[in-house]
C-alpha positions in Angstrom: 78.4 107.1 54.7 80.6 109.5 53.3 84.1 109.5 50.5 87.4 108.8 52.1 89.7 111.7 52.7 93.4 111.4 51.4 95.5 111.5 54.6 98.3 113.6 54.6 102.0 112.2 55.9 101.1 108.9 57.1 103.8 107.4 58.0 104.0 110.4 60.7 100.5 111.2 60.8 99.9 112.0 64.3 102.7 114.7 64.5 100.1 117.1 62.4 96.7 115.1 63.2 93.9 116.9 64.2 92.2 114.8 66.8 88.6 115.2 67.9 87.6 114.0 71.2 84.0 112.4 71.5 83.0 112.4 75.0 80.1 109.6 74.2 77.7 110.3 76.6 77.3 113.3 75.4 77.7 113.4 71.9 74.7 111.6 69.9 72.3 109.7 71.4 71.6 106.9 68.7 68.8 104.5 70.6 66.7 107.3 72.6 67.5 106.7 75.9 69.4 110.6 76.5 72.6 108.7 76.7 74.8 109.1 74.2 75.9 105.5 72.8 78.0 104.1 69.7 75.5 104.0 67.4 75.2 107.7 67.8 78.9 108.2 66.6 78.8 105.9 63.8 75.7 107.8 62.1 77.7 111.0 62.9 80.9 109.6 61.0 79.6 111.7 57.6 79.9 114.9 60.0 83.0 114.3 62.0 84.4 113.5 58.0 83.1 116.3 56.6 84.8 118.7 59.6 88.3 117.1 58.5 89.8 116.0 61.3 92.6 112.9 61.0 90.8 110.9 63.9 89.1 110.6 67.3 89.7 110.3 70.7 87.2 108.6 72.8 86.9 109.2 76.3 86.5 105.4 78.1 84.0 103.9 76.3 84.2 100.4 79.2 81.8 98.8 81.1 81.7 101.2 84.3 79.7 101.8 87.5 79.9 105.5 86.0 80.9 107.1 89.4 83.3 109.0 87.6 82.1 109.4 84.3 83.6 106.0 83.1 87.5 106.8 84.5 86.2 104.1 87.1 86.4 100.8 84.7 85.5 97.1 85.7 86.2 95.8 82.2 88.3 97.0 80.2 87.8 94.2 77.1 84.0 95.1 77.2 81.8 98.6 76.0 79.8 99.7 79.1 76.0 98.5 77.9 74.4 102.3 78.2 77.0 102.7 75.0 76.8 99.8 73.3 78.2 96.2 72.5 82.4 95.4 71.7 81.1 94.5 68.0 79.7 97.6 67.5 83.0 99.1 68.6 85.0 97.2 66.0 82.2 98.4 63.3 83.0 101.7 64.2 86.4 101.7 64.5 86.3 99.9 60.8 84.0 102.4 59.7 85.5 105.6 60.8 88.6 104.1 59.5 87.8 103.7 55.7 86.5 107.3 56.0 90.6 108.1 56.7 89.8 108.6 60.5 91.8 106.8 63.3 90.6 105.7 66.9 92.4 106.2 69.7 90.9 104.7 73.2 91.6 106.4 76.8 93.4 103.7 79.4 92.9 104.7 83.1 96.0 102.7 84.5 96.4 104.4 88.2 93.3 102.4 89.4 90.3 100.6 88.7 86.8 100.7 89.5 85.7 99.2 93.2 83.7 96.9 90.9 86.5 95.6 88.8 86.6 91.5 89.9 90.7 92.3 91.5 89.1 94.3 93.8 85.8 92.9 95.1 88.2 89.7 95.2 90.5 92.0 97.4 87.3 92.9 99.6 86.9 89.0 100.1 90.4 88.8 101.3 92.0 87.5 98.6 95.9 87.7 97.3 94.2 90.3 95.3 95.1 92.4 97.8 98.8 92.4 96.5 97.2 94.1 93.2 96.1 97.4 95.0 97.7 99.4 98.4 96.0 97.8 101.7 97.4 99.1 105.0 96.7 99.6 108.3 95.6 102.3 109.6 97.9 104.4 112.2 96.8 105.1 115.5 96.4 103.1 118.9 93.4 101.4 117.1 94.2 101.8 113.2 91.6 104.6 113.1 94.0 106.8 111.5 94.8 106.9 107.8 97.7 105.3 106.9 99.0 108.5 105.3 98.1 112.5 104.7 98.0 112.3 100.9 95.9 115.2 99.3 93.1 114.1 97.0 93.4 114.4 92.9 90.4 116.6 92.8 91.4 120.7 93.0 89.2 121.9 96.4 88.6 118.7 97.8 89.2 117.7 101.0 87.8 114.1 101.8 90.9 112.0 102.1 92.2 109.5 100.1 91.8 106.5 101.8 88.7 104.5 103.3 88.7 101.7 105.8 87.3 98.5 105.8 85.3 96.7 108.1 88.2 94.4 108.6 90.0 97.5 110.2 92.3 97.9 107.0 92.4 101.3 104.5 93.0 101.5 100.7 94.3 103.6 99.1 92.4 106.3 96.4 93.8 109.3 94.9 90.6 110.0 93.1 86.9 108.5 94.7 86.7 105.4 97.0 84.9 104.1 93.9 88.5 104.4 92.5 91.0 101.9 94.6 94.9 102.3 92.9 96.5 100.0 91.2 99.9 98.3 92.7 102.4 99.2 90.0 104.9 97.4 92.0 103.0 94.0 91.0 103.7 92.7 87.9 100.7 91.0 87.3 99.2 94.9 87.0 101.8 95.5 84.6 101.3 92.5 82.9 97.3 93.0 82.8 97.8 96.5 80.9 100.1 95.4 78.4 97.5 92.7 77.7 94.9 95.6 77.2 96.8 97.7 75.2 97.4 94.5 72.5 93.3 93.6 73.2 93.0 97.2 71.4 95.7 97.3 69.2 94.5 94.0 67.9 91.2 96.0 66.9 92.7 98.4 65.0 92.9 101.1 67.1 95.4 103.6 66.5 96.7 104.8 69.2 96.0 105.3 73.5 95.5 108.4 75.5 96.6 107.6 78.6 95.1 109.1 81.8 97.1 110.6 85.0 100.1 109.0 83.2 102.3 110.8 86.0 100.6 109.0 88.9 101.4 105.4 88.5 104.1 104.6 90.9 104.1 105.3 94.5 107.2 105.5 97.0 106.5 101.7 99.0 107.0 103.2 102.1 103.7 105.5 101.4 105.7 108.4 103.4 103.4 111.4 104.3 103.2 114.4 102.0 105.9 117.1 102.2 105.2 120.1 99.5 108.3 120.4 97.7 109.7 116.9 98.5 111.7 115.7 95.9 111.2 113.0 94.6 107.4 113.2 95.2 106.1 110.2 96.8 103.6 109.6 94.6 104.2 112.0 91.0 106.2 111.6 88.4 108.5 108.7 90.0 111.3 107.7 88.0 109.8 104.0 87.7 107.0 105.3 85.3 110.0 105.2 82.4 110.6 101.6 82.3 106.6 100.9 82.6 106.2 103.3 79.3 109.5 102.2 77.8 107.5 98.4 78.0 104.8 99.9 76.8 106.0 101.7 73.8 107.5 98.2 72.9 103.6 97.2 72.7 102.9 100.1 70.3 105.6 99.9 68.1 104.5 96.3 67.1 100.6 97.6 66.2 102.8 101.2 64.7 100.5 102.6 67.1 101.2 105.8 68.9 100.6 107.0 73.0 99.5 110.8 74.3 99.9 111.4 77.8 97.9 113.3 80.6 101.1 114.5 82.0 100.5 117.9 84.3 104.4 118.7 85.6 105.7 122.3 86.0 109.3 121.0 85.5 110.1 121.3 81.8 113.0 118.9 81.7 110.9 116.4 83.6 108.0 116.5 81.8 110.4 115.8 77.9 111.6 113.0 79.5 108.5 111.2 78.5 108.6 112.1 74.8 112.0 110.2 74.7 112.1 108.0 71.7 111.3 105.4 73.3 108.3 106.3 75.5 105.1 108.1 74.7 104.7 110.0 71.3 103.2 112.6 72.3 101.9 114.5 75.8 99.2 117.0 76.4 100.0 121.0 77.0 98.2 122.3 79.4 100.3 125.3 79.7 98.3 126.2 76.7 95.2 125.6 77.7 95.1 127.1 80.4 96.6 130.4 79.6 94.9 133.4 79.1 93.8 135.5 76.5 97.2 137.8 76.7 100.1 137.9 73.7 102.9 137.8 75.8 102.0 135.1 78.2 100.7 133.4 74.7 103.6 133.5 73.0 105.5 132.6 76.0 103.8 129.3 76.9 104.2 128.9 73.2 108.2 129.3 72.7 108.4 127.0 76.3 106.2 124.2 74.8 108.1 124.1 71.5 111.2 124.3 73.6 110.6 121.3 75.9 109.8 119.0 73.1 112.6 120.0 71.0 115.2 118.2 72.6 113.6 115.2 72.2 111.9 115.9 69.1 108.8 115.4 70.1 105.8 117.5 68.3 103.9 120.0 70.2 100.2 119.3 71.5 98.0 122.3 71.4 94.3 121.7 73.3 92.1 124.7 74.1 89.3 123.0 76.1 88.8 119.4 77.4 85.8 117.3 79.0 87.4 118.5 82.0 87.7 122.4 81.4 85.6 125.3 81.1 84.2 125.7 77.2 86.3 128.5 75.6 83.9 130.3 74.5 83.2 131.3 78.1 86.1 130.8 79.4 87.8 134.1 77.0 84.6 135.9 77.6 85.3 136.1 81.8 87.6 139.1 83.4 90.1 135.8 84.1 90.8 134.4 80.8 93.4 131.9 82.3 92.2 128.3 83.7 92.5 126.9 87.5 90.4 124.2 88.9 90.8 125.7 91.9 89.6 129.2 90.9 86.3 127.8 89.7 82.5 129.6 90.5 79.0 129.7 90.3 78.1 132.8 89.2 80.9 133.9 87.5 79.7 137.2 84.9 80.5 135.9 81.5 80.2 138.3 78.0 79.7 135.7 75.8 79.8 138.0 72.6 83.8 138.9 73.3 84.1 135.1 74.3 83.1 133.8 70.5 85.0 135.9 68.8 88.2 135.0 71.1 87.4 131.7 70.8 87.3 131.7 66.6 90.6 133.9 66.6 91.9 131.4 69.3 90.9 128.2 66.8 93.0 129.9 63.9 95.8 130.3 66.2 95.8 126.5 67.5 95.3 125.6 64.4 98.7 127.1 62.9 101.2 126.0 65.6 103.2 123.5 64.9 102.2 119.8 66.0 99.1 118.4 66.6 95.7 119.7 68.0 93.1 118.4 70.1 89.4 119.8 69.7 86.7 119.1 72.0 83.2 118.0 71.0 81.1 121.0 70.8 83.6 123.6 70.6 83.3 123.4 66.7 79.6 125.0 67.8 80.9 127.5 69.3 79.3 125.6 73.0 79.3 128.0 75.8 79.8 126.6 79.7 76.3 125.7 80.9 75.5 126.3 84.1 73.6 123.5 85.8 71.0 123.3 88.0 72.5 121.7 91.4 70.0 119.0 91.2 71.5 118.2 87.7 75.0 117.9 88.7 76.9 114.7 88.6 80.2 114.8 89.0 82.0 114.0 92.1 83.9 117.3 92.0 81.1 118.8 93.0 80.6 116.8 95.9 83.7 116.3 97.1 84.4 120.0 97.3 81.3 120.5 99.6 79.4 121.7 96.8 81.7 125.0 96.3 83.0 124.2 93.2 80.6 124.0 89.5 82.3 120.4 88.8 82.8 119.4 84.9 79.4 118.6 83.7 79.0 122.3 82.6 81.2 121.3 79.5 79.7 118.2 78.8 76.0 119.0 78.0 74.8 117.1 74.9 75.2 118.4 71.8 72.8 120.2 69.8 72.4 118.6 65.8 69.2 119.7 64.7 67.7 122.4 65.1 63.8 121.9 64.7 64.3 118.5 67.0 62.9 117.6 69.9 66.7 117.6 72.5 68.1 119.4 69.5 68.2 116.1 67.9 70.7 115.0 70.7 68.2 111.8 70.5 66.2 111.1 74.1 65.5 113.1 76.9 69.0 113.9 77.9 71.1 112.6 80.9 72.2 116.2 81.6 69.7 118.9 80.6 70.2 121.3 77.5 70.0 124.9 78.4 67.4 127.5 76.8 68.5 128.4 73.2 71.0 125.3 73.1 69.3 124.7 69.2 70.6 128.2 68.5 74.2 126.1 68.2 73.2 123.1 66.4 74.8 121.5 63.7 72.2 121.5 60.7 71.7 125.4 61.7 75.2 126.4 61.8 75.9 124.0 58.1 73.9 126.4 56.1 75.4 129.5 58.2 79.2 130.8 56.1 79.6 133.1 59.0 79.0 130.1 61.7 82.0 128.8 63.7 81.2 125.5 62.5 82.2 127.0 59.6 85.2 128.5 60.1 86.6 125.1 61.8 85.4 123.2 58.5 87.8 126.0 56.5 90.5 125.9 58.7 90.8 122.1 58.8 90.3 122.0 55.3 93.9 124.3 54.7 95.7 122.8 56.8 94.9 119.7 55.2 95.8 121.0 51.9 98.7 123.2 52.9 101.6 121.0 53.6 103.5 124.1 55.3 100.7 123.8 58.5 100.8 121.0 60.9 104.4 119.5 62.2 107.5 121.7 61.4 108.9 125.0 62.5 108.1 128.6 63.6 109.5 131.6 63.6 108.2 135.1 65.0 107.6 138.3 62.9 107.7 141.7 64.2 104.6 143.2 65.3 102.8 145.5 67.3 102.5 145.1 71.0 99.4 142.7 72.1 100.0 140.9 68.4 101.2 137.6 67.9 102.7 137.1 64.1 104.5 134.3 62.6 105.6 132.1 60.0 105.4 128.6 58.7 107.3 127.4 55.9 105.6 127.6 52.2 105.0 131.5 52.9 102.4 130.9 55.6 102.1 133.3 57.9 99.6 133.7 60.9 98.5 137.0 62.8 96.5 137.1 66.0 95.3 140.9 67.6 94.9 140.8 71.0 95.6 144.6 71.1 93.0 147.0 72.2 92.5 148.2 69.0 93.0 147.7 64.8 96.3 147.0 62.9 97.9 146.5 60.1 98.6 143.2 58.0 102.5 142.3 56.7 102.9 142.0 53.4 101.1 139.2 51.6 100.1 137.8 48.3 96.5 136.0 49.8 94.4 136.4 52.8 93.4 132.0 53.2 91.4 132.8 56.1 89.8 135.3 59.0 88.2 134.2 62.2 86.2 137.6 61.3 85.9 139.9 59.0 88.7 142.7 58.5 88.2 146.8 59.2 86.2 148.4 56.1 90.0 149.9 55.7 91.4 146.9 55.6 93.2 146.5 59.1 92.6 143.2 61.7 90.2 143.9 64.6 91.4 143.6 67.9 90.7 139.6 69.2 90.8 138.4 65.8 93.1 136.1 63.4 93.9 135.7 59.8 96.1 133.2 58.0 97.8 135.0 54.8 99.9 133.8 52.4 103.4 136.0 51.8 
């Protein structure tokens, strides 16, 4: 299956790691049915070893109705069947392990699935009810909803609650296939904590944690005022003792948590990476920023800044299941990311877009902390746009059918070229675009110029380059639209975002070049180079 890889700093390890998210449906498809399963990952191990990275991040992998791509979970101590069996989850975990990668499992804990046995025992009347937020409804016969929360998803406007026959409503921030959790109750808390060890105790490294900022609601359930402070139903100061329990949890495993924590507020958002909560949170100030230097290096001096008091490492993500491919993303007039400013249609040059895209990897890759990479974007994958009688997710719906949704981003991958599906496996559950085997693996393996390529070499120096990864920064003086600065061991990294060529500082050794430099030796404009001083 592959040679171990000698892990670097592991007693720290995930404050350099470079963690690869598998989104399984869509990443190998290892029994021929076009959904992607475990069996698919483990034969892909040898690959995802052979990229470098230090482990992987699986999206939920649980049994699941599916209504929202698996974040709706009825079992959480069982692999949804379409993916496979719990064993083969422990074999790959093992597996992956002894070729120096670690697992780390995504826990949905602001609701369930309608499906999940609390809640169909809720629908029967039970206690259960306790376990989730039943009320009743206002009005002069209830057929009001209890409150005018705005849904999770960016343009929709279905509300957030549903009524039962019985005349009561639950509460949802996401789907009604979604009911939330009652974090008040602490059989909920007690139920999680109980899952975490069920993973932990199967070697799994470490927990993503999803909408880690919606938990805990104001009891009252007051009506939404913008600006009201504190939020009845975001960031509320109870989270901290839930994650302070949990990080209790972890620490007996020496497991580690990253949060989905979206806040604006700086100072709010480090009080999660206290030393006794999570270990790390996502940024996604940087990923959503556009392809600018000084709004770059901006959004990079606040993130370092809000984890330093805390000393907390720095996430750095450029594209997620969720989020437009960056490859297309850089390759629009708007560079930046907003759910909200999603479009069919949108004109795309998907030319400037690569080339951002590899000068954008060499720059992730040279910040200090960890980095996240999405499946696919390794390739090179560009943003697909579906047919509408493809699309699946509930985005799309629940906007009226304005917004593109997320399946865009999570078209099955392409691994050989010559294959029928690209060698994705079966006939897929979202359908591959014309020219999709023009990206696949085996094509781009034999390709030096390929971006698979270029992600293989950049992993593979900041593996062997102990001044990458976790430490500090500090900015050189450069031409307006470039970002240059150093790491320690004489590292230095230089991105041009300028319109056109400059020059290089001083150095000893050019390590690496998301493309090739000027015949006269200056950096092209959108492109990056790591040199050594």
């Amino acid at each position: 299956m592959g040679q171990p890889r000698p892990a670097r700093n592991q007693s720290a390890w995930w404050r350099s790691a470079v963690i690869y998210q598998v989104y399984v449906r869509s990443f190998a498809d290892g029994d021929g049915d076009g959904t992607g399963d475990l069996a698919g990952v483990r034969a892909r191990l040898p690959y995802l070893a052979e990229l470098g990275v230090d482990a992987l991040w699986f999206n939920p992998w649980y049994r699941s109705p599916m209504a929202d791509g698996g974040y709706d979970v009825a079992d959480y101590r069982s692999i949804d069947p379409a993916f496979g069996t719990l064993a083969e989850a422990e074999k790959l975990i093992a597996e992956a392990r002894e070729l120096g990668i670690r697992t780390l499992v995504d826990i949905v804990p602001n609701h369930v699935s309608d499906q999940h046995p609390w809640f169909q025992a809720a629908l029967a009347g039970g206690p259960e009810r306790e376990l989730f937020h039943f009320r009743p409804g206002r009005g002069e016969h209830g057929e009001l909803p209890p409150n005018d929360w705005p849904s999770q998803f960016a343009g929709s406007s279905e509300p957030v609650w549903t009524r039962l026959p019985d005349g009561d409503w639950y509460l949802h921030l996401f789907t009604p296939e979604q009911p939330d959790l009652n974090w008040e109750h602490p059989a909920v808390r007690q139920e999680h904590e109980e899952i975490l060890r069920f993973w932990f105790e199967r070697g799994v490294a470490g927990v993503r944690i999803d909408s880690a900022a919606l938990l805990a609601k104001d009891p009252d359930l007051p009506d939404y005022v913008e600006g009201r402070d504190p939020n009845p139903y975001v960031d509320r100061d109870e989270l901290h003792d839930i994650y302070r329990s949990w990080r209790s949890v972890a620490d007996a495993y020496d497991g580690i948590f990253v949060g989905e924590v979206w806040l604006p507020d700086s100072e709010r958002f480090a009080r999660y990476l206290r030393p006794d909560e999570l270990h790390t949170a996502f940024n996604f100030s940087f990923l959503s920023c556009p392809w600018d230097a000084g709004r770059l290096r901006t959004s990079i001096d606040e993130t370092l800044a809000e984890h330093a008091p805390v000393g907390a490492p720095a996430t750095w993500v450029l594209c997620n299941h969720d989020v437009t491919r960056t490859v297309t993303r850089y390759g629009r007039t708007d560079t930046g990311f907003d759910f909200t400013a999603k479009a069919f249609g949108t004109p795309t040059d998907l030319a400037l877009g690569n080339r951002r895209a590899r000068a954008a990897a060499l720059l992730s890759l040279a910040l200090p902390g960890s980095v996240y990479v999405y499946q696919g974007e390794e390739l090179g994958l560009p943003e697909v746009e579906l047919p509408l009688d493809s699309i699946q997710d509930p985005m799309h719906f629940r906007s009226g059918g304005t917004d593109p949704g997320r399946d865009g981003c999570r078209v099955p991958l392409p691994w050989d070229a010559e294959a029928p599906y690209a060698g994705f496996g079966g006939d897929p559950w979202l359908p591959q675009p014309a020219g999709w085997s023009d990206h696949a693996a085996d094509r781009q393996s034999e390709d030096p110029a390929s971006m698979l390529s270029l992600y293989r070499a950049a992993l593979r120096v900041r593996r062997t380059e102990p001044g990458f990864g976790d430490g500090p920064l500090s900015w050189l003086a450069a031409d307006e639209g470039v970002l240059a600065f150093a790491r320690t061991d004489g590292l230095l990294c230089v991105v041009n975002l300028a319109d056109g060529p400059v020059g290089l500082p001083e150095h000893s050794e050019l390590l690496l070049g998301s493309s090739p430099l000027d015949a006269d030796g200056l950096l092209p404009p959108d492109t990056a180079v790591w040199l050594r001083a």
